[in-house]
PDB file with one MODEL, atoms N, CA, C and O in Angstrom:
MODEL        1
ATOM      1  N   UNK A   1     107.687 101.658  85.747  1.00  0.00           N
ATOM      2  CA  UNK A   1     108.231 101.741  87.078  1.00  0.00           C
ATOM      3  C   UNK A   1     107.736 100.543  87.882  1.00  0.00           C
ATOM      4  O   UNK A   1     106.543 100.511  88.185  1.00  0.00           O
ATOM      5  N   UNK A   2     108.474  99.648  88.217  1.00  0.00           N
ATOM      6  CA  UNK A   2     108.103  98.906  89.545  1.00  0.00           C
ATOM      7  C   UNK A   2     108.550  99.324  90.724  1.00  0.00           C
ATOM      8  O   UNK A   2     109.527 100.047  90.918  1.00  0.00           O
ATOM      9  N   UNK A   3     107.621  98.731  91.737  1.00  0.00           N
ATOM     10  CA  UNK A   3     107.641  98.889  93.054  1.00  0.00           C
ATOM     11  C   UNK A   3     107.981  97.654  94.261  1.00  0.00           C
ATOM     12  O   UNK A   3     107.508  96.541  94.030  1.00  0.00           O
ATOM     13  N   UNK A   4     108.532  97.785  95.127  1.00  0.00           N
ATOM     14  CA  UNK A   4     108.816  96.329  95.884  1.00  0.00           C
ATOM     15  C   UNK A   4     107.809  96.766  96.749  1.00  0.00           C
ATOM     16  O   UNK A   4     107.623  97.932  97.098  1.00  0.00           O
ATOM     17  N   UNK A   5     106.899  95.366  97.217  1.00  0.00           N
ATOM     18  CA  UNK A   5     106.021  95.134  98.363  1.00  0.00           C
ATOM     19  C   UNK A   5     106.470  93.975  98.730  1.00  0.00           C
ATOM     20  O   UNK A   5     107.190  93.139  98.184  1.00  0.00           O
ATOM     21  N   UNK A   6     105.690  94.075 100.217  1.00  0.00           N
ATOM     22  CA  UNK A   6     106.418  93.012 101.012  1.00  0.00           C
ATOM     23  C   UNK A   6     105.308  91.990 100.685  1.00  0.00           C
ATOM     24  O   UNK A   6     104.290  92.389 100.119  1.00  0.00           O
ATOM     25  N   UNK A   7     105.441  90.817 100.982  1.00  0.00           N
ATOM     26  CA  UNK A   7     104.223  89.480 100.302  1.00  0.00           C
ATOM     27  C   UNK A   7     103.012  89.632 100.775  1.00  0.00           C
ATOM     28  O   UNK A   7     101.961  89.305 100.223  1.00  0.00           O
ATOM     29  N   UNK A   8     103.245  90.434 102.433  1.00  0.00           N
ATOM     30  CA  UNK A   8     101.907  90.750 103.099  1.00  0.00           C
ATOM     31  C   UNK A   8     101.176  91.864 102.261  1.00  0.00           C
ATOM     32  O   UNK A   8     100.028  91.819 101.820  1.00  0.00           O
ATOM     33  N   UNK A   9     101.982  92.744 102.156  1.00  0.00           N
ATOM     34  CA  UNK A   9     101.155  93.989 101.275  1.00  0.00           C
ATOM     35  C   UNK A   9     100.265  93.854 100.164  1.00  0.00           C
ATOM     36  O   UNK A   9      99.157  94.365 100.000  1.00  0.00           O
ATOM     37  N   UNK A  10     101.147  92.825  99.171  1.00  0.00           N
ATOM     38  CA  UNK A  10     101.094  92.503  98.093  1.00  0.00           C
ATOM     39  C   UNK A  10      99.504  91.565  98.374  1.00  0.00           C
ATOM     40  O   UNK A  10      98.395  91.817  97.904  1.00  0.00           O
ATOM     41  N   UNK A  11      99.759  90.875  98.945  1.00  0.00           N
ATOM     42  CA  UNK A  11      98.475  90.088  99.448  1.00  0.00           C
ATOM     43  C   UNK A  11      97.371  90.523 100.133  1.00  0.00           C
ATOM     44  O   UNK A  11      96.525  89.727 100.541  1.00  0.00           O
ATOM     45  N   UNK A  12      97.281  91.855 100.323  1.00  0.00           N
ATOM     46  CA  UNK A  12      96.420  92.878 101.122  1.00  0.00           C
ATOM     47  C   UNK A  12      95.798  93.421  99.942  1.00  0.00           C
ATOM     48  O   UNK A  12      94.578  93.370  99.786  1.00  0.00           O
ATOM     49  N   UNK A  13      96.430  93.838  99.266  1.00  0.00           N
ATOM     50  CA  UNK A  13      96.506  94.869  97.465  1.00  0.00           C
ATOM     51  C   UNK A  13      95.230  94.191  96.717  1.00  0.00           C
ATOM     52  O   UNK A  13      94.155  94.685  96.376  1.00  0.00           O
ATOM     53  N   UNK A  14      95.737  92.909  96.594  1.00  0.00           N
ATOM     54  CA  UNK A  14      95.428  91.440  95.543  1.00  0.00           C
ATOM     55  C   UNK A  14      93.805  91.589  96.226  1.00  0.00           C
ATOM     56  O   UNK A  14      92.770  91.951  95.666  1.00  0.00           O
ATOM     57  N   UNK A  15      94.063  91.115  97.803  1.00  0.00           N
ATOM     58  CA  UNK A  15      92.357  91.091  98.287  1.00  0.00           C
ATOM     59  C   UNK A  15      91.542  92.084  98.290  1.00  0.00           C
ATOM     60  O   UNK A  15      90.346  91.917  98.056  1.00  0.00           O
ATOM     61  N   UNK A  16      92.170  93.504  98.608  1.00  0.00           N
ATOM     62  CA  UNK A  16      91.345  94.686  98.399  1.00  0.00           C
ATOM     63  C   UNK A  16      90.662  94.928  96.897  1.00  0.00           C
ATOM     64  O   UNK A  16      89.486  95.274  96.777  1.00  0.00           O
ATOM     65  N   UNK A  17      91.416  94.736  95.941  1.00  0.00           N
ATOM     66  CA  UNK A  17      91.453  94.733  94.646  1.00  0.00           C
ATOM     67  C   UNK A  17      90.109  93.561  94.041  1.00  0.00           C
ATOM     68  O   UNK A  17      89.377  93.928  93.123  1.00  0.00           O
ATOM     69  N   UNK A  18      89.971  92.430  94.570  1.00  0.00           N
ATOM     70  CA  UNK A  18      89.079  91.830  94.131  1.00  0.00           C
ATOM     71  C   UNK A  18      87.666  92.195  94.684  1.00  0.00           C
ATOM     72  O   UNK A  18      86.553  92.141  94.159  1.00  0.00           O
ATOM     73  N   UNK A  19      88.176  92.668  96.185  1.00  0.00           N
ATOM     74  CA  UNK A  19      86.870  92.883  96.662  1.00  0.00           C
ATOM     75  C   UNK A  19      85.828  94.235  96.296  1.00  0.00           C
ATOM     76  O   UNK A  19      84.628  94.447  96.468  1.00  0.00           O
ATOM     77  N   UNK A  20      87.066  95.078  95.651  1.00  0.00           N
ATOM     78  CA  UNK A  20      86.582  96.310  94.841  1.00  0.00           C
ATOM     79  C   UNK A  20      85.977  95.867  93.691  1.00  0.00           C
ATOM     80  O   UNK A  20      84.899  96.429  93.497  1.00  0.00           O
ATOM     81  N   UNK A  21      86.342  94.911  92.706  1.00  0.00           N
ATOM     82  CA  UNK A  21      86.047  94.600  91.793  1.00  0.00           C
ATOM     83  C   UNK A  21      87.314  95.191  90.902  1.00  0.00           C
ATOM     84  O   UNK A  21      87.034  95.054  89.711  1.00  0.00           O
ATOM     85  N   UNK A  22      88.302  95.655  91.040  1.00  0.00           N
ATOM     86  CA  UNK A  22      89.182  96.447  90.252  1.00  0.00           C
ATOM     87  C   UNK A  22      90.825  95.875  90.126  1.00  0.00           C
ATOM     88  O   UNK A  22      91.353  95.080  90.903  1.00  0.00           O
ATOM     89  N   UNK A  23      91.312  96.369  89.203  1.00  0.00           N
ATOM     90  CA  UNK A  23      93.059  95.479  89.352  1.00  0.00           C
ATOM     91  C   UNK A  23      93.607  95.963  90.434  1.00  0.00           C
ATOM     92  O   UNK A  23      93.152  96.883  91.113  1.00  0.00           O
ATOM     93  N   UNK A  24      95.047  95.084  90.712  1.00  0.00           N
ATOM     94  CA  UNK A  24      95.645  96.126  91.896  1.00  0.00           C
ATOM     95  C   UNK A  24      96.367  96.924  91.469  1.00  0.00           C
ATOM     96  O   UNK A  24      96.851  97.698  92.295  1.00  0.00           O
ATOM     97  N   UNK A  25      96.814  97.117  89.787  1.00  0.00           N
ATOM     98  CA  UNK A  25      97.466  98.112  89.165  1.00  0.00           C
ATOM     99  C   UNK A  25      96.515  99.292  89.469  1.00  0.00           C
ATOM    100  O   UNK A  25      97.005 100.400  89.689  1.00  0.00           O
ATOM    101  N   UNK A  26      94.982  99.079  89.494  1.00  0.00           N
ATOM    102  CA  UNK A  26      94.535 100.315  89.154  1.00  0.00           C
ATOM    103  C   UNK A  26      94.542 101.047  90.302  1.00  0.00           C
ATOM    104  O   UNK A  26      94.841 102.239  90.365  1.00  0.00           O
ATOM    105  N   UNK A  27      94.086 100.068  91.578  1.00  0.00           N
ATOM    106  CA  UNK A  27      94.171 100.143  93.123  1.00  0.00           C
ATOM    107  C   UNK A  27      95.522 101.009  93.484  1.00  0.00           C
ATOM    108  O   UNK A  27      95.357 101.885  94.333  1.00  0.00           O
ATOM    109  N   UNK A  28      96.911 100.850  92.901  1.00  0.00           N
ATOM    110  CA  UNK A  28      98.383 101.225  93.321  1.00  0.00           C
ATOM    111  C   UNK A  28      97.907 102.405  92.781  1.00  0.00           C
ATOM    112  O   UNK A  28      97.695 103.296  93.603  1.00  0.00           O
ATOM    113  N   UNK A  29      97.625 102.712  91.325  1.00  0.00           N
ATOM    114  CA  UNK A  29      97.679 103.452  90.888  1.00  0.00           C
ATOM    115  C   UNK A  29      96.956 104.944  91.508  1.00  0.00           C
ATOM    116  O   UNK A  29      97.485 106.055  91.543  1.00  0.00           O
ATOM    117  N   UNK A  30      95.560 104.543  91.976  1.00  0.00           N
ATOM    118  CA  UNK A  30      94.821 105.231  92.203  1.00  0.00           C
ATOM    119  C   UNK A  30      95.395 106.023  93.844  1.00  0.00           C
ATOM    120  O   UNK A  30      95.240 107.195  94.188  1.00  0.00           O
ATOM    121  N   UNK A  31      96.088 104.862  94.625  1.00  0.00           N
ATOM    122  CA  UNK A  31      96.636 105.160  95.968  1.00  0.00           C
ATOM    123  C   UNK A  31      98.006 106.413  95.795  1.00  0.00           C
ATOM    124  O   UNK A  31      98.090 107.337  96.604  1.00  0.00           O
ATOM    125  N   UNK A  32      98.989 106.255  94.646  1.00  0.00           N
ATOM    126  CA  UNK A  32      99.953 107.025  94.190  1.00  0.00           C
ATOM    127  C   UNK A  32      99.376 107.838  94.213  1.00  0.00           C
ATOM    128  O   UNK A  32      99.589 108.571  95.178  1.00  0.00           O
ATOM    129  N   UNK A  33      98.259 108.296  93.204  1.00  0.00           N
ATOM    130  CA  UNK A  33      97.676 109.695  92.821  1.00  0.00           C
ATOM    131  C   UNK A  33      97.326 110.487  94.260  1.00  0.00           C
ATOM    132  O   UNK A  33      97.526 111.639  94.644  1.00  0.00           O
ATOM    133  N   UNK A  34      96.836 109.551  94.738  1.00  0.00           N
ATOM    134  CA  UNK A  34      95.858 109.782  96.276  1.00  0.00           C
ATOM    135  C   UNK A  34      97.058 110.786  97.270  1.00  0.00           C
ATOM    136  O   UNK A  34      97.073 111.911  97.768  1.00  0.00           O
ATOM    137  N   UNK A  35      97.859 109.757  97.194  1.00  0.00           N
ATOM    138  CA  UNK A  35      99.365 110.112  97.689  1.00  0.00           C
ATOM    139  C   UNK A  35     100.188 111.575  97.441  1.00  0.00           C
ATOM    140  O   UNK A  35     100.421 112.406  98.318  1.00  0.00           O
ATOM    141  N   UNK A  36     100.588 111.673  95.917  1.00  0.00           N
ATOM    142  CA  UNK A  36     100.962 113.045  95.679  1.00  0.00           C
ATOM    143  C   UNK A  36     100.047 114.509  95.628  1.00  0.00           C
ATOM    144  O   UNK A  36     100.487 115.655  95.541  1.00  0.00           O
ATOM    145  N   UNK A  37      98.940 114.155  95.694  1.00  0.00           N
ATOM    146  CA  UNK A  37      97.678 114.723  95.876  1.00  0.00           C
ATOM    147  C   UNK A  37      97.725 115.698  97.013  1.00  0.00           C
ATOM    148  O   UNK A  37      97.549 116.916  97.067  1.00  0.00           O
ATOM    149  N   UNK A  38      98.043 114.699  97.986  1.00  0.00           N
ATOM    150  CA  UNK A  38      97.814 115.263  99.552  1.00  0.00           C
ATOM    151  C   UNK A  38      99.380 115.385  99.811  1.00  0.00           C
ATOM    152  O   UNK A  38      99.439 115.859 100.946  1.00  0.00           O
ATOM    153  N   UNK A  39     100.675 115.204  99.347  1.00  0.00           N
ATOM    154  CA  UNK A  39     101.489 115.946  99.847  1.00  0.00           C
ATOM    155  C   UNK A  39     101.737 117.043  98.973  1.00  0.00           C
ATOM    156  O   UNK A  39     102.369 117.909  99.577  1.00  0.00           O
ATOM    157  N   UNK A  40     101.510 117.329  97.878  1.00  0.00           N
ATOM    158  CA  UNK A  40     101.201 119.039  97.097  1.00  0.00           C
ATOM    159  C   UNK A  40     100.359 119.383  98.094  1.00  0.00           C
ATOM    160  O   UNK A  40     100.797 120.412  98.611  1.00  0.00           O
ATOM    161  N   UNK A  41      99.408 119.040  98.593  1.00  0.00           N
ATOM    162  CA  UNK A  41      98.553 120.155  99.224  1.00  0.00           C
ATOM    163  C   UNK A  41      99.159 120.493 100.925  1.00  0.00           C
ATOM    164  O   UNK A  41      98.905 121.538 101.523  1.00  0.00           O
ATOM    165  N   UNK A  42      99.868 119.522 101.404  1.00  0.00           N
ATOM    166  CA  UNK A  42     100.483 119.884 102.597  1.00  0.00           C
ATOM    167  C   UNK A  42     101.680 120.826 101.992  1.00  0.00           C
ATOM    168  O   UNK A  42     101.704 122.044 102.174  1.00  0.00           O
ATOM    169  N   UNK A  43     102.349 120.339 101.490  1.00  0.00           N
ATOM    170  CA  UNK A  43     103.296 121.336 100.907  1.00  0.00           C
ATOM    171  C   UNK A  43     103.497 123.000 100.863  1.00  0.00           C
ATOM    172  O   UNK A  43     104.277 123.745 101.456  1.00  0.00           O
ATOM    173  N   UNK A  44     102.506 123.219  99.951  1.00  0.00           N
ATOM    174  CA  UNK A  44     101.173 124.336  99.626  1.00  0.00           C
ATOM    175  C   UNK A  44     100.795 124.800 100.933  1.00  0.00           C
ATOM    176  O   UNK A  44     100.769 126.031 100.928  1.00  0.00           O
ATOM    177  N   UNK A  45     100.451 124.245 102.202  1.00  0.00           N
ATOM    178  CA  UNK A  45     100.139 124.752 103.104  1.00  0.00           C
ATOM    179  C   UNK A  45     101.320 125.026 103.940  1.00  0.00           C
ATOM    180  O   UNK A  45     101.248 125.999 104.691  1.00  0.00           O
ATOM    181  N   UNK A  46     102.573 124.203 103.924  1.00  0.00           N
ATOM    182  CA  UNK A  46     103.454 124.790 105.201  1.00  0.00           C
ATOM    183  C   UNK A  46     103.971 126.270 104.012  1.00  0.00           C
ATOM    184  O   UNK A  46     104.159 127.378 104.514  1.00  0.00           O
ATOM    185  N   UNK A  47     104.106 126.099 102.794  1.00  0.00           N
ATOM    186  CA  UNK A  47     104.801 127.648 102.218  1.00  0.00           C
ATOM    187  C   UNK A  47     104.108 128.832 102.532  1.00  0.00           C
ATOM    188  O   UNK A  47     104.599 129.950 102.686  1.00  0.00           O
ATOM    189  N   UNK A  48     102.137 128.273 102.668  1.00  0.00           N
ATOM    190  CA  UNK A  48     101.729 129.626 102.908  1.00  0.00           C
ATOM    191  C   UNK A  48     102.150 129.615 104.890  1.00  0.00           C
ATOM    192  O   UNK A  48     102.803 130.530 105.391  1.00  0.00           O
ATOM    193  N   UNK A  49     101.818 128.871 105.406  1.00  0.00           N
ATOM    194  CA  UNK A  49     102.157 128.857 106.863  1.00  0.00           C
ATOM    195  C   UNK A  49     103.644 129.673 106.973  1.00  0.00           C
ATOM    196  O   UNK A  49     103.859 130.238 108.045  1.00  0.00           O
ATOM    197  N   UNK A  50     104.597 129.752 105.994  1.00  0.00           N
ATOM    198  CA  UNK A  50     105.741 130.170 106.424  1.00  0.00           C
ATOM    199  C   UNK A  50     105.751 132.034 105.941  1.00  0.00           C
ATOM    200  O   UNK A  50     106.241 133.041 106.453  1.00  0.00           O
ATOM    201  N   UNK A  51     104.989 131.774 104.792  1.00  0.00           N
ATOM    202  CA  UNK A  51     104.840 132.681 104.366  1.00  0.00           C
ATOM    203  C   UNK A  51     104.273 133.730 104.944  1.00  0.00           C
ATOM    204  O   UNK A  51     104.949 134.749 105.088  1.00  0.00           O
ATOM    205  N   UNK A  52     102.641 133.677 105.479  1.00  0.00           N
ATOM    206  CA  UNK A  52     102.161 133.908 106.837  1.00  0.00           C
ATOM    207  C   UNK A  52     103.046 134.128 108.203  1.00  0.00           C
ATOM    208  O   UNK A  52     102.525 134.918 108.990  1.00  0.00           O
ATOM    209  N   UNK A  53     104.265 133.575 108.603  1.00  0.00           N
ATOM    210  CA  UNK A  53     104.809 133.772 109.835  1.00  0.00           C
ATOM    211  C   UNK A  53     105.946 134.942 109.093  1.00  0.00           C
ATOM    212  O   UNK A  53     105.807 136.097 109.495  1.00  0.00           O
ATOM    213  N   UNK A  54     106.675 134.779 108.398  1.00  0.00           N
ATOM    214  CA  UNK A  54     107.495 135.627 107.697  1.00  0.00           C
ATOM    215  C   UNK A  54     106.993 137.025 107.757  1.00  0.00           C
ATOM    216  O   UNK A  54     107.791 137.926 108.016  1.00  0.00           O
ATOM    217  N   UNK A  55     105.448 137.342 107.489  1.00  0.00           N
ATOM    218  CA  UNK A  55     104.733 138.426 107.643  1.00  0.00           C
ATOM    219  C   UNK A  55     104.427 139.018 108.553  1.00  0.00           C
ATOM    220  O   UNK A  55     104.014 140.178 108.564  1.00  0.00           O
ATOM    221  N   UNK A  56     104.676 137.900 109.963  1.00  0.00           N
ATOM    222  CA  UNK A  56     103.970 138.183 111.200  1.00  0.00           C
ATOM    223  C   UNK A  56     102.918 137.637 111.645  1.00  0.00           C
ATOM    224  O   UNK A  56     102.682 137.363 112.821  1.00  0.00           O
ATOM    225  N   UNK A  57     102.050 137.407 110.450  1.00  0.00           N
ATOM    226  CA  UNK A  57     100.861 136.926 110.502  1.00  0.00           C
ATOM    227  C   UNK A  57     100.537 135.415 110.826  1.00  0.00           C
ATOM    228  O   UNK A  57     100.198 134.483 110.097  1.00  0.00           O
ATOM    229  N   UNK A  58     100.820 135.534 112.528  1.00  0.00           N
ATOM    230  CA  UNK A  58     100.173 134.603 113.317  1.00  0.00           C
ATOM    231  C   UNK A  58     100.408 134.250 114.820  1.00  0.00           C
ATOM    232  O   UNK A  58     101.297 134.691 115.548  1.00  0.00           O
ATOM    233  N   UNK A  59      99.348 133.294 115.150  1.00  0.00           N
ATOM    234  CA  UNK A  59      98.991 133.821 116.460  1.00  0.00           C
ATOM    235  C   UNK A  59     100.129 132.707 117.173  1.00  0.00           C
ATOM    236  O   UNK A  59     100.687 131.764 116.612  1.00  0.00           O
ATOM    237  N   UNK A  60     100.271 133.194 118.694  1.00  0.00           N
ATOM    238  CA  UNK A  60     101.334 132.363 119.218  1.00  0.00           C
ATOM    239  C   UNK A  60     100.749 131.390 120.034  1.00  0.00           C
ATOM    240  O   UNK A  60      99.560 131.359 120.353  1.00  0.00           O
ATOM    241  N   UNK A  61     101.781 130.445 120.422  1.00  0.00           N
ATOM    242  CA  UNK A  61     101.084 128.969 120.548  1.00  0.00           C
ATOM    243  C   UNK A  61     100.280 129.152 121.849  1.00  0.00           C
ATOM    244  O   UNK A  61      99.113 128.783 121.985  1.00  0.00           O
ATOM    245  N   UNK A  62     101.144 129.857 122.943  1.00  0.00           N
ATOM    246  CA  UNK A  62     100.243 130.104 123.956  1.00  0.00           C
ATOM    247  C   UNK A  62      98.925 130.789 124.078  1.00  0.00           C
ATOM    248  O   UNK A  62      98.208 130.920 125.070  1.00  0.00           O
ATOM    249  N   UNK A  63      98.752 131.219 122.784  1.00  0.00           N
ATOM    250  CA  UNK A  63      97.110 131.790 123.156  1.00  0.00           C
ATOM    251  C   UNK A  63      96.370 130.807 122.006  1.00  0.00           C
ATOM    252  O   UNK A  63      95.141 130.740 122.023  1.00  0.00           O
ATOM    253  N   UNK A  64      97.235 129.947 120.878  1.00  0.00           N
ATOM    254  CA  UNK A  64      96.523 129.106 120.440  1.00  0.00           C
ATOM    255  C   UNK A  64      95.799 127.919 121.628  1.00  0.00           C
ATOM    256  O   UNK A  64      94.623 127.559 121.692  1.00  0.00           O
ATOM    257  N   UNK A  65      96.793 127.560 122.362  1.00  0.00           N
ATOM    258  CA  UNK A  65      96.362 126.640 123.773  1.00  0.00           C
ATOM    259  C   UNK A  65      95.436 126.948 124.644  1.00  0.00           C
ATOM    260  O   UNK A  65      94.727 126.099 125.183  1.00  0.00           O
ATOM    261  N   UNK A  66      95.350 128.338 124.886  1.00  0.00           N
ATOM    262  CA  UNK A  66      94.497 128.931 125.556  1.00  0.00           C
ATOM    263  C   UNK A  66      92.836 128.969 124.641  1.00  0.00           C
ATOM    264  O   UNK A  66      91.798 128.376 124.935  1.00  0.00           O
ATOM    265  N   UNK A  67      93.006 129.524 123.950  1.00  0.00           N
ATOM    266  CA  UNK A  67      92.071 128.935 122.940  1.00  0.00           C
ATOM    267  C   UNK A  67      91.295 128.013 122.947  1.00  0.00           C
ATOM    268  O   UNK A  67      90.098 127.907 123.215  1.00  0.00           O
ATOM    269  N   UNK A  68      92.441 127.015 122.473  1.00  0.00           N
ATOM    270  CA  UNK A  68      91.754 125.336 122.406  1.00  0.00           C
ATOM    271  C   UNK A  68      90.639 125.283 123.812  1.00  0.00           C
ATOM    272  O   UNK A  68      89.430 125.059 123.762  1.00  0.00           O
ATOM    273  N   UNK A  69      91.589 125.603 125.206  1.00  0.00           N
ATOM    274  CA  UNK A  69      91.235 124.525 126.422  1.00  0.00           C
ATOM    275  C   UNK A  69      90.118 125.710 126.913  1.00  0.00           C
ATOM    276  O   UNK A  69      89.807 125.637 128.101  1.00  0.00           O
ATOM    277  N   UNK A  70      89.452 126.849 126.075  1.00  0.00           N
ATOM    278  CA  UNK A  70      88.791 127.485 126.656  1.00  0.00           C
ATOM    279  C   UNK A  70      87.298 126.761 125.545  1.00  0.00           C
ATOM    280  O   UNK A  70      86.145 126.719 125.974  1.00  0.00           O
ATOM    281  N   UNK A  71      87.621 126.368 124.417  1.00  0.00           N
ATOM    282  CA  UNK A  71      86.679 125.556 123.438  1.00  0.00           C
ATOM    283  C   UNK A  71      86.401 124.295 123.646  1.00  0.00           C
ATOM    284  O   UNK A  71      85.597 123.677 122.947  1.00  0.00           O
ATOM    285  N   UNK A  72      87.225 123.643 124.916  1.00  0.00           N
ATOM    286  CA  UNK A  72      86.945 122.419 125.486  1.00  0.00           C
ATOM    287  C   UNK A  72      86.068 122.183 127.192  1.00  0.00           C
ATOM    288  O   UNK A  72      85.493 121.299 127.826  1.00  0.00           O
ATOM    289  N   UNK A  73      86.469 123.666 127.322  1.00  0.00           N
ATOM    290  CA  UNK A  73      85.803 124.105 128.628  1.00  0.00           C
ATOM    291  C   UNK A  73      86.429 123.216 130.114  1.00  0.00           C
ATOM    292  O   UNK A  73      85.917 122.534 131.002  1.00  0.00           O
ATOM    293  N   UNK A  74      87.950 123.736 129.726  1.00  0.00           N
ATOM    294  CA  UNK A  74      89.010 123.113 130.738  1.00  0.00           C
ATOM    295  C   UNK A  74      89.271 124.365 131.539  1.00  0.00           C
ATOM    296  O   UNK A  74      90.069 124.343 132.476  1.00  0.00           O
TER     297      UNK A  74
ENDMDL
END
């Protein structure tokens, strides 16, 4: 699979990569993983979030706000 970067990126990649000591294949590589990583886990969280509201189970925004600005001491 290739990927298009723009010359700046590509040249960001190249310097990060040396300054790691590592390729920038391994650098892309490692950022991809990094990448699908954390959107499975957002994912995973809006199904249970929906899943959770579907049930009922949760609180409404106005007493989430109330909440907050009473933990900020507004």
């Amino acid at each position: 699979m290739d990927i298009q970067l723009t010359p700046e990126q590509e040249a960001q990649l190249f310097k990060f990569a040396a300054r790691e000591g590592r390729t920038a294949d391994g650098i892309a590589t490692a950022a991809v993983a990094r990448y699908l990583d954390d959107e499975a886990c957002f994912a995973e969280a809006v199904r249970r979030g929906i899943e959770a509201a579907d049930r009922g189970d949760f609180v409404p925004a106005d007493e989430v706000w109330a909440r907050i600005e009473r933990l900020l001491g507004d």
